[in-house]
C-alpha positions, 0 to 999 in steps of 0.5 A: 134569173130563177132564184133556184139556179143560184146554188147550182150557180155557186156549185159550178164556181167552187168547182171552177175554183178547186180545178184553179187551185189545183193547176196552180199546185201543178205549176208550183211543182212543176217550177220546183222539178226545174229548180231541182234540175238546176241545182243538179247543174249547180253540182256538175258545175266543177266537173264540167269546167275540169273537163273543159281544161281537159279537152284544151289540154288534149286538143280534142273534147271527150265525150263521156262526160257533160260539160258547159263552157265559161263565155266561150266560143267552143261546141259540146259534146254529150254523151246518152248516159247523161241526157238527163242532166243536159241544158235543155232539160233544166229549162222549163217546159215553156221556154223552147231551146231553138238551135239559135237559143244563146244561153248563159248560166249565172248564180241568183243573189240568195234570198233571206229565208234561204237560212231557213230552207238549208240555203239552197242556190239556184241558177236562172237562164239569162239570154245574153252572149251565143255560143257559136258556131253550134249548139247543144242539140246540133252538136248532139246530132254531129256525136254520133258521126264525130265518134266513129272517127274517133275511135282507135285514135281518141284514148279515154282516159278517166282519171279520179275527178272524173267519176263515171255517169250514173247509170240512167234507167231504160224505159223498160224499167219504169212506168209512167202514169198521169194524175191530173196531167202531171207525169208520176214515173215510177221504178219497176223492182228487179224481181219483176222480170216481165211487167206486161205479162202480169195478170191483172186478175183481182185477189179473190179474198175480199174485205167485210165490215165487222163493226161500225163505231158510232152514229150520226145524231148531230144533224139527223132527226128521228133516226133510231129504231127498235125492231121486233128482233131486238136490233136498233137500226140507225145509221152512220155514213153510207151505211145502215147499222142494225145492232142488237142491243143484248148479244152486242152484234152488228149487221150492215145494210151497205148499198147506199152510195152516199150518206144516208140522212133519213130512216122510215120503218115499215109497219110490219117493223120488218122493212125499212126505207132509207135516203140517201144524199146527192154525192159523187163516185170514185171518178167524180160523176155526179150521183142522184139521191134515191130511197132504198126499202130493204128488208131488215131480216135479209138486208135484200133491197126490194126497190129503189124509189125516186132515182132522178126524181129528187134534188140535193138529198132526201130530208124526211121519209114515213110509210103509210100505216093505215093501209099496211104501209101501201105509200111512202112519203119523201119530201127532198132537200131542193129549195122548194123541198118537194112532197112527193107520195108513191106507191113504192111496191110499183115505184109509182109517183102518185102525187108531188107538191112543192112544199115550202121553201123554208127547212121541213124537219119530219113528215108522216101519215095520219095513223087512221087515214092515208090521205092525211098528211103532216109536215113540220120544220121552221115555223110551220105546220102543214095539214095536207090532204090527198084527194083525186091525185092532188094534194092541198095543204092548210097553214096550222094556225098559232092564233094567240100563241107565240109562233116559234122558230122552228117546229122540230117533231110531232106525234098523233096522239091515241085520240088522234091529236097532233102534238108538236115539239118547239123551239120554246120548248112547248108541247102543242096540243093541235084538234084533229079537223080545226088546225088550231091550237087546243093547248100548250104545255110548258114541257122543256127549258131550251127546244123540245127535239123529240117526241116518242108515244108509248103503247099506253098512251104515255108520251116521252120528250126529249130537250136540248138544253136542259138534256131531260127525258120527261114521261108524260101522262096522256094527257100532258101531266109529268111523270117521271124525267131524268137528265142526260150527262153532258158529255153525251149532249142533247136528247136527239131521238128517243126509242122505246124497248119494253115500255120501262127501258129507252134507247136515247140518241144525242147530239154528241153522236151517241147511243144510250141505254137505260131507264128513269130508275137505274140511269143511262150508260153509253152503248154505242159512242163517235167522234162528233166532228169529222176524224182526221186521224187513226192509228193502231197499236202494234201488239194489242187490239186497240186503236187511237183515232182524233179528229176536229172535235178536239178528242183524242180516243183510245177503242178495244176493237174486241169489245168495240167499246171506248176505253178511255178519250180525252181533250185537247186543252187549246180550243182551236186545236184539232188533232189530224193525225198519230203513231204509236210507237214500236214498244206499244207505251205511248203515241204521239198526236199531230195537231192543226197548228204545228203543235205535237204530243206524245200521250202515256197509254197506261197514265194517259198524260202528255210526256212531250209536248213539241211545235214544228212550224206554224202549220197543220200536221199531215203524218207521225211515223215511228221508224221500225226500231223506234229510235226515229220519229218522223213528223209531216207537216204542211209547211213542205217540211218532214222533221226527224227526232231521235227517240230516247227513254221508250218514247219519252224524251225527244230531240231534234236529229234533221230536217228534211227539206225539198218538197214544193207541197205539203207533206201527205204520207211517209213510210221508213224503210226496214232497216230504219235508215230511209224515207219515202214520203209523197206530197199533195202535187203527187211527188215521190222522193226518198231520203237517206236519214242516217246521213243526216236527212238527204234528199235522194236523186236517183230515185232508181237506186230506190226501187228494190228498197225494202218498206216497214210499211206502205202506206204511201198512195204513190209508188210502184207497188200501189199503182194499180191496173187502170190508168185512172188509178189514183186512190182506188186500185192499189191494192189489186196490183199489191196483192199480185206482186206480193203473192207472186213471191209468196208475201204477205199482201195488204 
């Protein structure tokens, strides 16, 4: 076996492995809608045995309520209204109920967390004695006929124990759709007259991107430009940013489909190729990494190079600079990181190589000869030379110096040497034909991870660890340094803007701006790990976002600026979700371990610092009024707080108790009295809080409630027009239905 095929190998098991998780999810729900089931006969219980004596004492078995007998041979009857509540439905879906089934119902010994869970009692299905001479589904069948007779000469007398049946929903009041194969109904509202004659047309407003906050410096090498236009180009995510760096604009390049990794700027400096990473789209098909060359001044593609031709992502890219930029050189990120040239106005491959099977960090043109090639990463430098449509390479030689770890950036000197950043922090001086060493300049303590040349022959490196920007002489003697504050992290990339002002990427996912003599501040700022949560205030212009970084930021979306972050205190904790409250003076912050804070917006201190359980929270939910405070938790939990002093004083008001998965998203109702929550086996439920944190069973008495918001992904009002719905159409049929009635729509 190849060794190649061990990471699609791996792929193929994780993938097999989240289907496994996912069905066990399923199964778990599917157990608790039959543990549901089962207390709702738990209830009907006393019912059922008063109507029981009632139908001894009249000589005749009424038919307008449900009822199970007590270790008796009797037949029963039951009536349509109350189908849903039948023997047959309790059971689950694997255990058949044959006319010969005997079934007797007896109550479960209550278990030790039972305290914890509200005691709830359950009843299991035990076959033991039959009742005889009929069953359900036989006497169900001799109803119809039994009813006619009785007519006229069997009176119903309901009496005040005997409360009428619910009214049950028909099929035409309610949808039902599948997600991962388990059956969602949902409950059409009152005022949609006519469901299936709803156009699905789609809304005509559509949504542009205004602002991109922050940049991808973290991973990422040797991506951040200046253009001739005054607009630094780099990216973030699956989108391209060209900021202009005085009228502080954003444009947007966004036809990539997945995260973009590597950047090339034409010589002409108006083009621009970019690559992309291996992904997936909306349905779960796999999509191929490709190159995109576009123009900056149009943000028109002008050719797609290398679809299906590339592995995994596309690590390193460079144009060709001798002959205007004709070639385009990718190397991608399979494990023999193919080095492939084409001709990218044709999108013809001339040449591929492999390349090497350890991790290659940039590439690029010789400056005065297309058919040189040079590539770097761990430990190597490769000479390749382009000839008659092969390509050879040459191992450059570290001879009597110390071979470093990883050779992490190079640049072709005015006189056409090759100089080489390391993880020793040495500066290489490599000859132009002989592949060797010709000198080794101390430059950085740590990893010397950039290298910019100037038009004067100056050159800029960029440390790790000692966070420095030094200016270099041409030939190698220091000039002038300063050094980076530490909350930005290490020099990353460097950019020249007029010889004496640089733009500085870091590892902390920022963009500075600044010179030796002034300093640098921070231009563009990003969370550094991935961001879990986002609010925004209700009245000013501002919003909150946290993530596994440990950072907690407030942004002014007019200025796109940062107004001010701070850090969580515990170093395992990581914040994944917020609110703010109605009143706009503070927020409360959901943590990883179960721990929450509510922060003072003007002082920026923590005025309440509470646990719920010993799991991540999913979702913080202030009710309209702000009075309540509903936290979402994974351990299938929603704790509701009664919210005094404008948001400063918290105190436990209930617990909601129910769901069988972890808690995804809740939304209250206008009035401030009801909840409706979704959970990570896609089960809707609603709740009536002001009676002390009921679970609502009649999910149709709930359809023509009215929301404070809707930020729910299940539910009538966010179903969408196809059946492959889950996450992607809802706002489609949310637009119809709110227009339809002249609302407002999202």
């Amino acid at each position: 076996m190849k060794y190649t095929e061990f990471p699609d190998r791996l792929s193929l098991m994780e993938v097999r492995l989240q289907a496994q998780e996912d069905e066990i999810t399923l199964l778990k729900s599917s157990l608790a809608d039959a543990l549901r089931k089962l207390r709702l006969h738990d209830q009907q219980i006393p019912l059922l045995k008063q109507q029981l004596i009632a139908g001894k004492r009249n000589g005749l078995f009424q038919c307008t309520e449900p009822w199970i007998p007590n270790h008796e041979t009797v037949p029963l009857g039951l009536t349509r209204a109350v189908q849903s509540l039948s023997l047959e439905d309790a059971l689950p879906e694997s255990i058949p109920f044959a006319d010969e089934t005997p079934i007797k119902l007896c109550r479960e010994e209550e278990v030790a967390d039972e305290v914890e869970r509200g005691k709830d009692q359950t009843w299991s299905s035990i076959l033991e004695d039959t009742i005889q001479p009929t069953t359900i589904r036989t006497l169900q069948k001799q109803q119809s006929k039994g009813s006619e007779d009785s007519q006229g000469s069997c009176p119903q007398t309901p009496t005040s124990s005997s409360p009428a049946p619910p009214k049950e929903p028909t099929s035409s009041q309610s949808i039902k759709m599948f997600i991962r194969g388990r059956p969602i109904t949902m409950y059409i509202p009152s005022n949609i007259l006519n469901y299936e004659e709803l156009r699905m047309d789609l809304p005509s407003q559509k949504l542009d991107l205004d602002w991109v906050y922050g940049y991808r410096g973290r991973d990422c090498r040797a991506n951040l430009y200046l253009l001739p236009s005054g607009e630094a180009v780099y990216f973030i995510a699956c989108v391209v940013v060209l900021y202009h760096i005085n009228n502080q604009t954003q444009r947007h390049y966004q036809k990539h489909t997945d995260c973009v990794r590597c950047l090339a700027i034409h010589p002409d400096k108006v083009r621009v190729a970019s690559g992309q990473t291996a992904g997936v789209d909306k349905d779960g098909k796999p999509l191929q990494p490709f190159v995109h060359i576009w123009d900056s001044k149009t943000l028109v593609t002008l050719q797609q190079v290398g679809l299906g031709t590339f592995e995994r992502g596309v690590g390193a890219l460079a144009f060709s600079s001798s002959d205007a930029g004709t070639f385009l050189c990718v190397i991608d990120d399979s494990n023999e990181h193919m080095l492939s040239v084409w001709d990218w106005n044709k999108n013809i491959k001339h040449v591929e190589v492999k390349s090497t099977n350890e991790a290659v960090l940039a590439v690029d043109f010789s400056p005065t000869d297309t058919n040189n090639i040079i590539s770097c990463g761990k430990s190597h430098v490769y000479f390749w030379t382009m000839s008659a449509g092969t390509l050879t390479k040459k191992q450059g030689i570290f001879g009597k110096y110390k071979k470093p770890k990883f050779v992490l950036c190079f640049v072709f000197s005015l006189t056409g040497d090759v100089l080489t950043g390391d993880s020793e922090g040495n500066i290489l001086t490599w000859g132009k034909s002989t592949f060797q060493i010709m000198k080794q300049t101390r430059a950085h303590e740590g990893s010397v991870f950039t290298l910019c040349i100037l038009q004067g022959g100056a050159i800029l490196s960029g440390g790790g660890k000692d966070r420095k920007v030094i200016r270099w002489s041409a030939d190698l003697a220091p000039e002038r340094e300063c050094e980076i504050p530490e909350k930005f992290g290490a020099v990353r990339t460097i950019a020249d803007v007029d010889g004496e002002e640089l733009l500085v990427g870091t590892t902390r996912n920022a963009i500075l701006r600044g010179s030796f003599s002034d300093g640098f501040v921070a231009i563009v700022q990003g969370h550094v790990d991935e961001m879990w949560g986002l609010a925004t205030h209700p009245t000013q212009n501002i919003f909150l976002t946290c993530g596994n970084d440990r950072q907690v930021c407030v942004w002014n979306a007019e200025d796109h600026k940062l107004d001010w972050c701070t850090t969580l205190e515990v170093r395992e904790e990581s914040g994944l979700c917020a609110d703010f409250s109605p009143n706009g003076g503070v927020v409360s912050v959901g943590l990883s371990t179960g721990r929450w804070v509510v922060l003072d917006l003007q002082t920026k201190e923590v005025v309440t610092d509470l646990t719920d359980g010993n799991e991540q929270l999913s979702v913080m939910r202030y009710s309209p009024d702000g009075s309540f405070l509903a936290v979402g938790s994974h351990d299938n939990f929603i704790y509701i707080y009664n919210v005094t002093e404008g948001g400063r004083r918290y105190t436990r008001f209930g617990k909601c108790t129910g769901h069988s998965s972890f808690i995804t998203h809740l939304d209250w109702s206008k009035d401030g009295k009801y909840i409706m929550s979704n959970s990570g086996d896609y089960e809707i439920l609603y709740w009536d809080v002001a009676s002390g944190c009921k679970l609502l069973r009649n999910r149709f008495e709930s359809k023509d409630r009215e929301w404070a918001s809707y930020t729910c992904v299940l539910g009538f009002h966010v179903m969408g027009e196809r059946k492959s719905f889950f996450f992607y159409d809802f706002r489609y049929k949310w637009f119809l239905l709110r227009k339809q009635h002249n609302e407002p729509y999202l």
